[in-house]
DRENTORKOL-3810 file (N, C-alpha, C; in nm, 4 decimals):
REM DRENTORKOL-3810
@n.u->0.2785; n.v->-1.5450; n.w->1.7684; ca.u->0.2726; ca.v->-1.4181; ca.w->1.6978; c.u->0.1343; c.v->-1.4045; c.w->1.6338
@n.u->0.0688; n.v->-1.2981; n.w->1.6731; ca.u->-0.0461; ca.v->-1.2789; ca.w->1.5982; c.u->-0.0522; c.v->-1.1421; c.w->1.5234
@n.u->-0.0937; n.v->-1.1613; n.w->1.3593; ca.u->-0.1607; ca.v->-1.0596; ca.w->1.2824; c.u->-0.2390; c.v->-1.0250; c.w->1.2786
@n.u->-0.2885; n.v->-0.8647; n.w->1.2253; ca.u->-0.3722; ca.v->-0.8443; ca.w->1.2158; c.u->-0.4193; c.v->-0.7481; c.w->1.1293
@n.u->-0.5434; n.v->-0.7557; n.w->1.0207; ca.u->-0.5747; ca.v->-0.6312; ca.w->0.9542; c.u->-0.6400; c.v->-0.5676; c.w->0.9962
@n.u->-0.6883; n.v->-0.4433; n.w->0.9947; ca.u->-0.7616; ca.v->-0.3332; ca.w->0.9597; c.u->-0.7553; c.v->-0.1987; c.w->0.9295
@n.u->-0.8438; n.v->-0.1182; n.w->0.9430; ca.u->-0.8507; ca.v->0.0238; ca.w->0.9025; c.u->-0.7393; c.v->0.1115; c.w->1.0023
@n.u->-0.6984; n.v->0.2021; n.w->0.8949; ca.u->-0.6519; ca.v->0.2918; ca.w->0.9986; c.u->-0.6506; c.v->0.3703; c.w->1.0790
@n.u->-0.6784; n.v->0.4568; n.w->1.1674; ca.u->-0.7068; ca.v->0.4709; ca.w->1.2498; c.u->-0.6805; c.v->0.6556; c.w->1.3181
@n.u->-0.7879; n.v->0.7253; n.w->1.3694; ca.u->-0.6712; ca.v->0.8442; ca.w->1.4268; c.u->-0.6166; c.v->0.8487; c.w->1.5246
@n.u->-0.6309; n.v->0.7606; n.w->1.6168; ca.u->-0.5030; ca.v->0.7524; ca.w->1.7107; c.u->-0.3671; c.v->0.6474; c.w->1.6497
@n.u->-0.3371; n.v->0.6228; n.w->1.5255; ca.u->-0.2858; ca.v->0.5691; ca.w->1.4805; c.u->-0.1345; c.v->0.6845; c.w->1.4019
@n.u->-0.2016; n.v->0.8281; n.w->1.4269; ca.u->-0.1318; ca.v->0.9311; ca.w->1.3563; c.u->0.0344; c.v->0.9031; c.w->1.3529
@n.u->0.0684; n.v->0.8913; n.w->1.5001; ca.u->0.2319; ca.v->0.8869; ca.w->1.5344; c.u->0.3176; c.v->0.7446; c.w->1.4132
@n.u->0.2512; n.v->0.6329; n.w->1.4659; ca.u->0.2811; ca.v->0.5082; ca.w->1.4286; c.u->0.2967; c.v->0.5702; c.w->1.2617
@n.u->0.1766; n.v->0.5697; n.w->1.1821; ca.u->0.1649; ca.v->0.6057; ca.w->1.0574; c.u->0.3010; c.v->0.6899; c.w->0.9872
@n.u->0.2708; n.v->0.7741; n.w->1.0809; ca.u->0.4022; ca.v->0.9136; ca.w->1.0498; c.u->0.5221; c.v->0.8042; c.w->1.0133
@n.u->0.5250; n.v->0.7444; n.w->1.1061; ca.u->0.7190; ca.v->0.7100; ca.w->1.1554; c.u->0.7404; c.v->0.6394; c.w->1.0276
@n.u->0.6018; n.v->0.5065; n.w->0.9636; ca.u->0.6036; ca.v->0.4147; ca.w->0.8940; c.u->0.6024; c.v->0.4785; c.w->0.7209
@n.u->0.5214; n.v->0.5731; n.w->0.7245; ca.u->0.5295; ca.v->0.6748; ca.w->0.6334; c.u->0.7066; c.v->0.7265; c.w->0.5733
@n.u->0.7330; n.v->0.7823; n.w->0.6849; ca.u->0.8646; ca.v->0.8310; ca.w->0.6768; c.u->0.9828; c.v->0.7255; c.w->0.6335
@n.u->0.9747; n.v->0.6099; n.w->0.7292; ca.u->1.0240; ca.v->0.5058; ca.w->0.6498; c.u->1.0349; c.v->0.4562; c.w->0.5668
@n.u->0.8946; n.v->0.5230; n.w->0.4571; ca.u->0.8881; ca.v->0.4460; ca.w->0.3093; c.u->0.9633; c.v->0.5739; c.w->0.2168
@n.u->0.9704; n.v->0.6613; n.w->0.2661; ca.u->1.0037; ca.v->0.8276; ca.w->0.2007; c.u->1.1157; c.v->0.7990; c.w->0.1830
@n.u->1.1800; n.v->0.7434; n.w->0.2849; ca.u->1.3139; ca.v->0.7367; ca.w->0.2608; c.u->1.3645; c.v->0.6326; c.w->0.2114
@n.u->1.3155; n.v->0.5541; n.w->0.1321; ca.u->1.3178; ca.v->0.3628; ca.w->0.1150; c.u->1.3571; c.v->0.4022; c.w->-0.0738
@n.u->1.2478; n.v->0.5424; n.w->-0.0962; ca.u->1.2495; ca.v->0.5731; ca.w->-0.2042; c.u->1.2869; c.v->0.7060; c.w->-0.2319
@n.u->1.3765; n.v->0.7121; n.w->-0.1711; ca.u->1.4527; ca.v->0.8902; ca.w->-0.1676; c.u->1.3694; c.v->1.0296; c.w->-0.2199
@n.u->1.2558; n.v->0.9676; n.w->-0.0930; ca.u->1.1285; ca.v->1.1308; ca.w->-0.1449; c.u->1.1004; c.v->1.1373; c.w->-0.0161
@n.u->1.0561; n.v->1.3377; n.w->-0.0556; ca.u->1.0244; ca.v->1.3934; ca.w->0.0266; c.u->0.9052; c.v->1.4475; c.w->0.0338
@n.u->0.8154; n.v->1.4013; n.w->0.1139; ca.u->0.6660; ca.v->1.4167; ca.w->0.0680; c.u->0.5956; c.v->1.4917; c.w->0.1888
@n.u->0.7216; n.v->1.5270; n.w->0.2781; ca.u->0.6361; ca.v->1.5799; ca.w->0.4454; c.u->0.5611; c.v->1.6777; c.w->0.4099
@n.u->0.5476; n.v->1.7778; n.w->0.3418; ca.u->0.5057; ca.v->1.9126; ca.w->0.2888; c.u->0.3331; c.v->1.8455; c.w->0.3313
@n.u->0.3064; n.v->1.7074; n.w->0.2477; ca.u->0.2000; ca.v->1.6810; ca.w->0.2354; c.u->0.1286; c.v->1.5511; c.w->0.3382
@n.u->0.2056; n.v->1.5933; n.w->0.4220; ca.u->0.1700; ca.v->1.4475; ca.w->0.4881; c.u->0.0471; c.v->1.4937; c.w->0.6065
@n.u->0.0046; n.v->1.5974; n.w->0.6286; ca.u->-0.0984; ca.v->1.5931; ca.w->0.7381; c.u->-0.2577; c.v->1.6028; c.w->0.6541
@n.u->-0.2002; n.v->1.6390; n.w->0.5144; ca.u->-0.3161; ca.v->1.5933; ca.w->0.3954; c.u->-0.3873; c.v->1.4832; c.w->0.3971
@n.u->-0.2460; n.v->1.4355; n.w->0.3631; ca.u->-0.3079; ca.v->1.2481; ca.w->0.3264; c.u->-0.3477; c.v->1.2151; c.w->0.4278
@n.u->-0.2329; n.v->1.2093; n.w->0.5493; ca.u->-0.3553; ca.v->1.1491; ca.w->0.7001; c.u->-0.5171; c.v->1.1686; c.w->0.6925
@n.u->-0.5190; n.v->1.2951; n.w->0.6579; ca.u->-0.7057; ca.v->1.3551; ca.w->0.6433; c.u->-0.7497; c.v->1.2698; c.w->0.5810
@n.u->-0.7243; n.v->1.2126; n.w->0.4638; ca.u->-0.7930; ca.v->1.1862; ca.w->0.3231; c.u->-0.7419; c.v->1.0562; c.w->0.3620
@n.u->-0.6591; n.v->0.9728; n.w->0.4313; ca.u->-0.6685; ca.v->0.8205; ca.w->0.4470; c.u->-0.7842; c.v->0.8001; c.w->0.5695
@n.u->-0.8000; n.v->0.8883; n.w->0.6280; ca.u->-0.8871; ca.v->0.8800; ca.w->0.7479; c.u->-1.0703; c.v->0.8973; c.w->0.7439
@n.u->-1.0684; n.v->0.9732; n.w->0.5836; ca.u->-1.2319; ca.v->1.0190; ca.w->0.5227; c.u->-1.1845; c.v->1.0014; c.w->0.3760
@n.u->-1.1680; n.v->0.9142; n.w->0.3356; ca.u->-1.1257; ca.v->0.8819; ca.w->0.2229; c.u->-1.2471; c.v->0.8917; c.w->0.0631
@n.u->-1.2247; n.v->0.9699; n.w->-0.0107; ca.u->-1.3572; ca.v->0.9580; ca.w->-0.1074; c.u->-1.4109; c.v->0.8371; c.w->-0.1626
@n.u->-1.5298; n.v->0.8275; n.w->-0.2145; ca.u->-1.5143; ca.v->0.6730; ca.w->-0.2829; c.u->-1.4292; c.v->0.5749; c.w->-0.3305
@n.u->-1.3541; n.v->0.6798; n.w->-0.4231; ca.u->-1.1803; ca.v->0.5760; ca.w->-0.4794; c.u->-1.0989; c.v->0.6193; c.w->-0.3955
@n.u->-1.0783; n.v->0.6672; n.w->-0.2554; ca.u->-0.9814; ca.v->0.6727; ca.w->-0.2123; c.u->-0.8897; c.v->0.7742; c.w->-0.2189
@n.u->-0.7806; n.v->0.7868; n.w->-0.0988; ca.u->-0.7378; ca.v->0.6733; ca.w->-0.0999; c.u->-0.7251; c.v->0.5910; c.w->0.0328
@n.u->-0.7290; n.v->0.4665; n.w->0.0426; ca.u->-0.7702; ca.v->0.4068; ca.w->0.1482; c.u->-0.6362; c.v->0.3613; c.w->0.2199
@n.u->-0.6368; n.v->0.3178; n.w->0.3553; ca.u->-0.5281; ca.v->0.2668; ca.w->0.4110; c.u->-0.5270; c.v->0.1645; c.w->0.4962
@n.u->-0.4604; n.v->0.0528; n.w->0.4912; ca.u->-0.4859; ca.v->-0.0946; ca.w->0.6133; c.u->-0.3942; c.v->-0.0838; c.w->0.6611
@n.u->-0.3463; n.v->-0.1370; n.w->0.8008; ca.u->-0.2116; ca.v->-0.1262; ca.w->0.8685; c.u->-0.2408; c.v->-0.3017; c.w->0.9134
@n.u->-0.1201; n.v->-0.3241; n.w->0.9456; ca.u->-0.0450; ca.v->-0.4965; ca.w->0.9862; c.u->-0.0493; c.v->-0.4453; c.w->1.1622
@n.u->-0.0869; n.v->-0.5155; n.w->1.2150; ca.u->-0.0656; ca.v->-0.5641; ca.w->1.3381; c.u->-0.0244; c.v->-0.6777; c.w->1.3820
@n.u->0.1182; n.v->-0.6503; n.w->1.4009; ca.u->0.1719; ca.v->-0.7461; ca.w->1.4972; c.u->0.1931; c.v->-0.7788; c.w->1.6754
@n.u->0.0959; n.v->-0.8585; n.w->1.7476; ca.u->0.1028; ca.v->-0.8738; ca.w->1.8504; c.u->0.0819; c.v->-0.6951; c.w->1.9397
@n.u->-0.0224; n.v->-0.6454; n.w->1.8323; ca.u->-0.0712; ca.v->-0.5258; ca.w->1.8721; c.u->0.0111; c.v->-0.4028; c.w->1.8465
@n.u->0.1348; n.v->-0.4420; n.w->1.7581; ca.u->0.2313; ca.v->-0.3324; ca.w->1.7501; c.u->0.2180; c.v->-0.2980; c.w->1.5422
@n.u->0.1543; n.v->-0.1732; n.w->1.5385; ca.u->0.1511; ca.v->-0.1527; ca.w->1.3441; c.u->0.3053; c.v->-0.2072; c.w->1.3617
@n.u->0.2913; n.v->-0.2690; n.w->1.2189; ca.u->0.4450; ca.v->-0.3239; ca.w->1.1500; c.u->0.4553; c.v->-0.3317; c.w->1.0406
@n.u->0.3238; n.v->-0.2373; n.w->0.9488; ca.u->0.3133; ca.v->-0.2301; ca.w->0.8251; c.u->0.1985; c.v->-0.1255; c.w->0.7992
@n.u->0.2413; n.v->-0.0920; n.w->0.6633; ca.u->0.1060; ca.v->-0.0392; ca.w->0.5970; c.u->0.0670; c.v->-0.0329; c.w->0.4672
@n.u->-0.0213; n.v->-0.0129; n.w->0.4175; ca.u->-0.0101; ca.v->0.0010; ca.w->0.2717; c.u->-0.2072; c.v->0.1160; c.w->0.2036
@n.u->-0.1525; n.v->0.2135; n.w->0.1392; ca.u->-0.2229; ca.v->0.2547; ca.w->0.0654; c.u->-0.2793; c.v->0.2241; c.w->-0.0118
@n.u->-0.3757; n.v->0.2539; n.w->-0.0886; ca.u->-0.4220; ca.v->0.2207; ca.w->-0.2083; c.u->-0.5541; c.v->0.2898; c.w->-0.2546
@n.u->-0.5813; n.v->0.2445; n.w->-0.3912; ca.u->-0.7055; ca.v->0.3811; ca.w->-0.4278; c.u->-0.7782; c.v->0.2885; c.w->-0.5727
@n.u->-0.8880; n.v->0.3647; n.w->-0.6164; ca.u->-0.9855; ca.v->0.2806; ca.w->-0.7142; c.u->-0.9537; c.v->0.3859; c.w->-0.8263
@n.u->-1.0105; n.v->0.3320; n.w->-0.9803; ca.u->-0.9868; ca.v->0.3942; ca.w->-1.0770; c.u->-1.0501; c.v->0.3318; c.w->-1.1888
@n.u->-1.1348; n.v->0.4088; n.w->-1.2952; ca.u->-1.1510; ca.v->0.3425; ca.w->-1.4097; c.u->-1.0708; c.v->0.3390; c.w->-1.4723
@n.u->-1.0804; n.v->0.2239; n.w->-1.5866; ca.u->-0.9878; ca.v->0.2201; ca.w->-1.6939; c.u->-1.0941; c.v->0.2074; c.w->-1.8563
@n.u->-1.0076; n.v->0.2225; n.w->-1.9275; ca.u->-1.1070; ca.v->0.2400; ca.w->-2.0828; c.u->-1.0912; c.v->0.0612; c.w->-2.1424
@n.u->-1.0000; n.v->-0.0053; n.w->-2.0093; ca.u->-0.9756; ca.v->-0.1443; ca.w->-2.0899; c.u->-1.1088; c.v->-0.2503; c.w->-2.0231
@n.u->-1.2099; n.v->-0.1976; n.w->-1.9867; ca.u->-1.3412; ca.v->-0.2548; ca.w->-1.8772; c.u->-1.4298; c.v->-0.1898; c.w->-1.8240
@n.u->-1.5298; n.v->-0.2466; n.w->-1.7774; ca.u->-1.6290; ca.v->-0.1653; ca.w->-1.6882; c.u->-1.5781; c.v->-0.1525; c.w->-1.5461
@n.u->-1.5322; n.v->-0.2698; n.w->-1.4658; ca.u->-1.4527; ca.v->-0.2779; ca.w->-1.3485; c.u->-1.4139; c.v->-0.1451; c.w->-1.3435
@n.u->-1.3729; n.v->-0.1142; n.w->-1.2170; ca.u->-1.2597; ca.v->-0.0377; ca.w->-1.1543; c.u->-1.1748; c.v->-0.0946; c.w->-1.1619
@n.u->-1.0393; n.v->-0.0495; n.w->-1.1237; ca.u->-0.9410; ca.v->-0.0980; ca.w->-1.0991; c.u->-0.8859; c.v->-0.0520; c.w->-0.9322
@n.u->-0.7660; n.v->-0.1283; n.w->-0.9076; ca.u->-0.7795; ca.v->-0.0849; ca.w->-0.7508; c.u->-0.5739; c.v->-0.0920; c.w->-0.8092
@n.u->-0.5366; n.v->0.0193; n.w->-0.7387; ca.u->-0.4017; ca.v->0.0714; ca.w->-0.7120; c.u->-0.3097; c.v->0.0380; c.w->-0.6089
@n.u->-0.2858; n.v->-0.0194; n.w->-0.6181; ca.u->-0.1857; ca.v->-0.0590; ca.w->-0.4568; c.u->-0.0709; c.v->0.0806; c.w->-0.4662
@n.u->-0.1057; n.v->0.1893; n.w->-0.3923; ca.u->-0.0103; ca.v->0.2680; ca.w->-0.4357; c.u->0.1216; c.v->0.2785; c.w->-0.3262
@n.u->0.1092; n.v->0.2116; n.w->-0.2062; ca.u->0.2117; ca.v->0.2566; ca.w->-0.1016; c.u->0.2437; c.v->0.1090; c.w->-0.0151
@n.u->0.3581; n.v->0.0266; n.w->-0.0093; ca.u->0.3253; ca.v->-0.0791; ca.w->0.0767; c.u->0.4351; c.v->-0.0673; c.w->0.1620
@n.u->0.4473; n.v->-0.0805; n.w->0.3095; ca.u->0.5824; ca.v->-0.0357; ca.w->0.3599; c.u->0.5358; c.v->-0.1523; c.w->0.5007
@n.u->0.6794; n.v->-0.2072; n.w->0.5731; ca.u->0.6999; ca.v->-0.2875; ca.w->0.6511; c.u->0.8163; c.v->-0.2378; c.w->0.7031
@n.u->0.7838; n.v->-0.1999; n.w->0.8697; ca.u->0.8671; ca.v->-0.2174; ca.w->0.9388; c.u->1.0115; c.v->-0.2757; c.w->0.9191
@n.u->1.1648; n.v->-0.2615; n.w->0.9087; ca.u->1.2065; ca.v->-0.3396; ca.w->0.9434; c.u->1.2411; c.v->-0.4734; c.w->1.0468
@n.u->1.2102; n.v->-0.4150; n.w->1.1643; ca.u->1.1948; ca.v->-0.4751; ca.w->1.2749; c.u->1.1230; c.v->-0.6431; c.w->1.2572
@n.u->1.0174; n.v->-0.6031; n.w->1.1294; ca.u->0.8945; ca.v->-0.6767; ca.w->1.1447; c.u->0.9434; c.v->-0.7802; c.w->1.0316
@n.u->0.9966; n.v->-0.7054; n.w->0.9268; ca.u->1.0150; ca.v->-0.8270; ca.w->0.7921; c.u->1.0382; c.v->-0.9843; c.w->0.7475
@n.u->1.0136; n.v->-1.0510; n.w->0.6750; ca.u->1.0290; ca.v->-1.1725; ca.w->0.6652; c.u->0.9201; c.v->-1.2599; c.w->0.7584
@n.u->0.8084; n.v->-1.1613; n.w->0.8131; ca.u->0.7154; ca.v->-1.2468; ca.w->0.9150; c.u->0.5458; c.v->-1.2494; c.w->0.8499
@n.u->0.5576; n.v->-1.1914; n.w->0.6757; ca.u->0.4323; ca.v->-1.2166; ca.w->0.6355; c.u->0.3597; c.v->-1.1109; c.w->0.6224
@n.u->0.3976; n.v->-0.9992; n.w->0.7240; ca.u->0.3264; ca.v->-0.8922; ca.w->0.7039; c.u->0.2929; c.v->-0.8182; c.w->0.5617
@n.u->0.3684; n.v->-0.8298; n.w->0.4627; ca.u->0.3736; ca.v->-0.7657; ca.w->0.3600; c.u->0.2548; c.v->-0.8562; c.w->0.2715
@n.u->0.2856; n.v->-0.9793; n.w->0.2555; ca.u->0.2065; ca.v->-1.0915; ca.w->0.1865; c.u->0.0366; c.v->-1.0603; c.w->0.2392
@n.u->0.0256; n.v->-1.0280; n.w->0.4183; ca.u->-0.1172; ca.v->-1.0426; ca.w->0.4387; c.u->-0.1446; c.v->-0.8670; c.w->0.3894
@n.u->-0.1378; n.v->-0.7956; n.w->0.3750; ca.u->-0.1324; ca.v->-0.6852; ca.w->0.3380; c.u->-0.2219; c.v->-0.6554; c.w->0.1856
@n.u->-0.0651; n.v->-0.7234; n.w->0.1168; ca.u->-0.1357; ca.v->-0.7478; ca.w->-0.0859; c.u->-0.2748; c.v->-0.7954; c.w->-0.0258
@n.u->-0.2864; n.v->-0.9314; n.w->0.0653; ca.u->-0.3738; ca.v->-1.0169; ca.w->0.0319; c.u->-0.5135; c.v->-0.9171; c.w->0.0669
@n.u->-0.4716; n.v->-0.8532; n.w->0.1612; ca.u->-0.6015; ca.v->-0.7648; ca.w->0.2345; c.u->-0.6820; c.v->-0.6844; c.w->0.1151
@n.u->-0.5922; n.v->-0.6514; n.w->0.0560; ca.u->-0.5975; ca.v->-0.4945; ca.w->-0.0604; c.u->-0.7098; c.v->-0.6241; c.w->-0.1831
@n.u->-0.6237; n.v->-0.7010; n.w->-0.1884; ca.u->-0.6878; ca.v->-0.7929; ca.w->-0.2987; c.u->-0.8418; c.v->-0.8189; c.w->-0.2160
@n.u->-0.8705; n.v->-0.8710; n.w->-0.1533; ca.u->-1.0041; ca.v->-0.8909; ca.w->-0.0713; c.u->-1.0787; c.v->-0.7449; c.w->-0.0608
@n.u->-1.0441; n.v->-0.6890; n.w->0.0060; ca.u->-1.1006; ca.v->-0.5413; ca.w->-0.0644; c.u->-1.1569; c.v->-0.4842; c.w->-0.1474
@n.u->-1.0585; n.v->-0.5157; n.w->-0.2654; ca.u->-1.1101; ca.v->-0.4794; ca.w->-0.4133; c.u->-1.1889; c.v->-0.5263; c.w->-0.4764
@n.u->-1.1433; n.v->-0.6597; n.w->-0.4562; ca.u->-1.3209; ca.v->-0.7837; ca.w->-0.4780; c.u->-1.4057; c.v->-0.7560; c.w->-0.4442
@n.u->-1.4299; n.v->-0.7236; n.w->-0.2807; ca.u->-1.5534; ca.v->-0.7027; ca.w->-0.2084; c.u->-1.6535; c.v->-0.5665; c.w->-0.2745
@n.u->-1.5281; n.v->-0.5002; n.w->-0.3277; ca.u->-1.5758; ca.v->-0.3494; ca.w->-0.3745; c.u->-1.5825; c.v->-0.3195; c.w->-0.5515
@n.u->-1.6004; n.v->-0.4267; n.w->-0.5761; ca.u->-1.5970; ca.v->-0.4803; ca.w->-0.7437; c.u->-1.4805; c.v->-0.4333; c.w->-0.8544
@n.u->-1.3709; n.v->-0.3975; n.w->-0.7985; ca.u->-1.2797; ca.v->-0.3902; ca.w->-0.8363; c.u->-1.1977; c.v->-0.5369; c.w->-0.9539
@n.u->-1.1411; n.v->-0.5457; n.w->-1.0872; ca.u->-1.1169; ca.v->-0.5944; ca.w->-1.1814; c.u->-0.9789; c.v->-0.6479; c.w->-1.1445
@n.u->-0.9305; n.v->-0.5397; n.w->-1.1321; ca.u->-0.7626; ca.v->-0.5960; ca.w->-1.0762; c.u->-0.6760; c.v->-0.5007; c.w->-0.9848
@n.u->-0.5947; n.v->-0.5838; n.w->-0.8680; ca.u->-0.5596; ca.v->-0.5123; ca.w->-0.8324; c.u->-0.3646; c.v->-0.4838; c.w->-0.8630
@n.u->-0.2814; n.v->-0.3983; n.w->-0.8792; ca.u->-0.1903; ca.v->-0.3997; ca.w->-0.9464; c.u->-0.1107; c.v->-0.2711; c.w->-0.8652
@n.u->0.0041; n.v->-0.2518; n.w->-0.8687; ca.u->0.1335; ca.v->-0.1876; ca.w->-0.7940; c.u->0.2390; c.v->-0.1982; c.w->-0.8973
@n.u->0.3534; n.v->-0.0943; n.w->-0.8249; ca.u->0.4812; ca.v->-0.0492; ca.w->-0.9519; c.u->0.5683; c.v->-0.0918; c.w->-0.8243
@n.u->0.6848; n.v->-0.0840; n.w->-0.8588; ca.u->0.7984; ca.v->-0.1170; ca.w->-0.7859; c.u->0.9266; c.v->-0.0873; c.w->-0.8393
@n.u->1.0717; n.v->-0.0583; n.w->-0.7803; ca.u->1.1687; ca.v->-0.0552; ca.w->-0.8627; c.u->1.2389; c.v->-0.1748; c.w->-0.9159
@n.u->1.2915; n.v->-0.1770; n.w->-1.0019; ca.u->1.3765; ca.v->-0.2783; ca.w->-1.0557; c.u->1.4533; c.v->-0.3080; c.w->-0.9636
@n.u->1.5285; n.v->-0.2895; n.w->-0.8676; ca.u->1.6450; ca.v->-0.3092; ca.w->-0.7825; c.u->1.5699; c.v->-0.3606; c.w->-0.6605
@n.u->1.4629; n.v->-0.3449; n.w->-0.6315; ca.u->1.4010; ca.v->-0.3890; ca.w->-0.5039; c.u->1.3686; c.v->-0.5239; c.w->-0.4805
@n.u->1.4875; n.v->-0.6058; n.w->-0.4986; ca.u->1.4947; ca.v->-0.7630; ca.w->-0.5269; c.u->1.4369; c.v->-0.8161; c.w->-0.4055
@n.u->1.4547; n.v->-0.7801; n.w->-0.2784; ca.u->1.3666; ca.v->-0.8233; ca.w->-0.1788; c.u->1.2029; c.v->-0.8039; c.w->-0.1502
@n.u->1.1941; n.v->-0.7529; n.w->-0.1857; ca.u->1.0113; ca.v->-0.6961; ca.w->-0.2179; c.u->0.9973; c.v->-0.8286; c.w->-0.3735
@n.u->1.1054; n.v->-0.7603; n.w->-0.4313; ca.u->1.0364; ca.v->-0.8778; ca.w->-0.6017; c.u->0.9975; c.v->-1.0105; c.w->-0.5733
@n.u->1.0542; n.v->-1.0603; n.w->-0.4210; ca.u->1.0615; ca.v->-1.2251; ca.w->-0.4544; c.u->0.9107; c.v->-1.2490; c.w->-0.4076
@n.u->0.8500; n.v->-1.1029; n.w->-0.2883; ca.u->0.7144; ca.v->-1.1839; ca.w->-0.2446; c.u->0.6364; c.v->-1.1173; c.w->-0.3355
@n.u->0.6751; n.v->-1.0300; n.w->-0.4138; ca.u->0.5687; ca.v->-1.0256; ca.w->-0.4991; c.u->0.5156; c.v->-1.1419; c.w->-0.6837
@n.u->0.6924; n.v->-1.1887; n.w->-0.6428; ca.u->0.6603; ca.v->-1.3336; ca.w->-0.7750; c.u->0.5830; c.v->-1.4088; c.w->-0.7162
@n.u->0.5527; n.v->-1.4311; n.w->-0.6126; ca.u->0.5279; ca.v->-1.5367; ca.w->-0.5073; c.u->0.3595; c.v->-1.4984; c.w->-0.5532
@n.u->0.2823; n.v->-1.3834; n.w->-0.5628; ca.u->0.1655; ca.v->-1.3786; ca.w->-0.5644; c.u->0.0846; c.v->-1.2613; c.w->-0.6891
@n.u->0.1324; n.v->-1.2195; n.w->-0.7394; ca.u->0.1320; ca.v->-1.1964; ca.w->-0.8715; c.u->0.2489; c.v->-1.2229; c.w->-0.9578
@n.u->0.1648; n.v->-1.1402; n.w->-1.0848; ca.u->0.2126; ca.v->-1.1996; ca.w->-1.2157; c.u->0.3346; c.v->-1.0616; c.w->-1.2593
@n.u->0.4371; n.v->-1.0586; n.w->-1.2679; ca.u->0.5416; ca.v->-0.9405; ca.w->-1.3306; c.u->0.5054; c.v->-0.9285; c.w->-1.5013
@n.u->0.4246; n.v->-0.7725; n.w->-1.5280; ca.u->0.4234; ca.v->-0.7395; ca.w->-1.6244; c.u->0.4868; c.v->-0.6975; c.w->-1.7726
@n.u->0.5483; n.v->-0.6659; n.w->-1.8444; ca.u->0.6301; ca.v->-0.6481; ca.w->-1.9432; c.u->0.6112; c.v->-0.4983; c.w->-1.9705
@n.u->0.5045; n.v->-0.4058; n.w->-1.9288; ca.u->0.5015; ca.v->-0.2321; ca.w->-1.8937; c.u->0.5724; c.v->-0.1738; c.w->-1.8427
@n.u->0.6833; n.v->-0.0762; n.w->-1.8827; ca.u->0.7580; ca.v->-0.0193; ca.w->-1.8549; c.u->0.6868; c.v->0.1301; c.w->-1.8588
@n.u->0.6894; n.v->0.1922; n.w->-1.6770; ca.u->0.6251; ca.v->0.3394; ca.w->-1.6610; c.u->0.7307; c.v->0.4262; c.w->-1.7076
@n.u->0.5961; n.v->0.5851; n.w->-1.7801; ca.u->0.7137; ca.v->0.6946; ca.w->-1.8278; c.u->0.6482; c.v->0.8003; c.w->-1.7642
@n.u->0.7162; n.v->0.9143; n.w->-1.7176; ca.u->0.6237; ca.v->1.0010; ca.w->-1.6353; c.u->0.7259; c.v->1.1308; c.w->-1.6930
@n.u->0.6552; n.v->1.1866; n.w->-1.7139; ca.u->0.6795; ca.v->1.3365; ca.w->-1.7524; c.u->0.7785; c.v->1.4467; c.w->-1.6980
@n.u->0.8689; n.v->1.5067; n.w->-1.7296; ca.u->0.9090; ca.v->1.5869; ca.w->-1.6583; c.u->0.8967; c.v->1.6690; c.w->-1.5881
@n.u->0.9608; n.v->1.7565; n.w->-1.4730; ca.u->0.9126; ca.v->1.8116; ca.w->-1.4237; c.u->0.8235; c.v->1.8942; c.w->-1.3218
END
């Protein structure tokens, strides 16, 4: 079995879609309205993004994950966002997700980024275990506005 990172791609549109859609529904949203947007803007992405890597397995995407840069008032650094990480089912339990974080983390370094950091739900006990595995679980609880 071989992995693989890199950029994403525009003949990559279909694959993206399906993997996209898969995460929409992972988290009971509906985001199609905006999805031939983001393709644009993962594909010419501004300085902070937002950027996109896909998993290749044995030449088949089996993952993906978003992400984007940002100041904060707590540093000079940027910060880097892991905002989207999604895996195939087909594919799971084979690492893809782990080389993914790891990609985003190498990334952010390369691009002087401070830290890189992601939200998740409480219930998503299968995602929680590889993410104890390689970061640290914060004590921040997000509040977002109504509406």
């Amino acid at each position: 079995m071989t992995l693989a990172i890199r950029k994403l791609e525009k003949s990559d549109h279909a694959r993206w879609l399906e993997l996209w859609r898969g995460y929409q529904a992972f988290y009971e949203a509906d985001l199609r309205a905006d999805e031939e947007r983001l393709f644009e803007a993962l594909l010419a992405p501004e300085s902070d993004g937002p950027f996109c890597l896909v998993c290749e397995v044995d030449g088949t995407i089996a993952g993906i994950t978003q992400f984007l840069y940002h100041k904060t008032t707590w540093g000079a650094e940027r910060r880097c966002y892991l905002n989207d990480l999604f895996t195939d089912a087909a594919f799971r339990g084979r690492g893809v997700a782990r080389l993914l974080i790891e990609a985003v983390e190498e990334r952010a370094r390369a691009d002087g980024a401070g830290q890189v950091y992601w939200l998740t739900q409480e219930f998503n006990h299968t995602a929680r275990k590889l993410y104890d595995q390689v970061a640290v679980c914060t004590p921040f609880i997000k509040y977002a506005m109504r509406g």
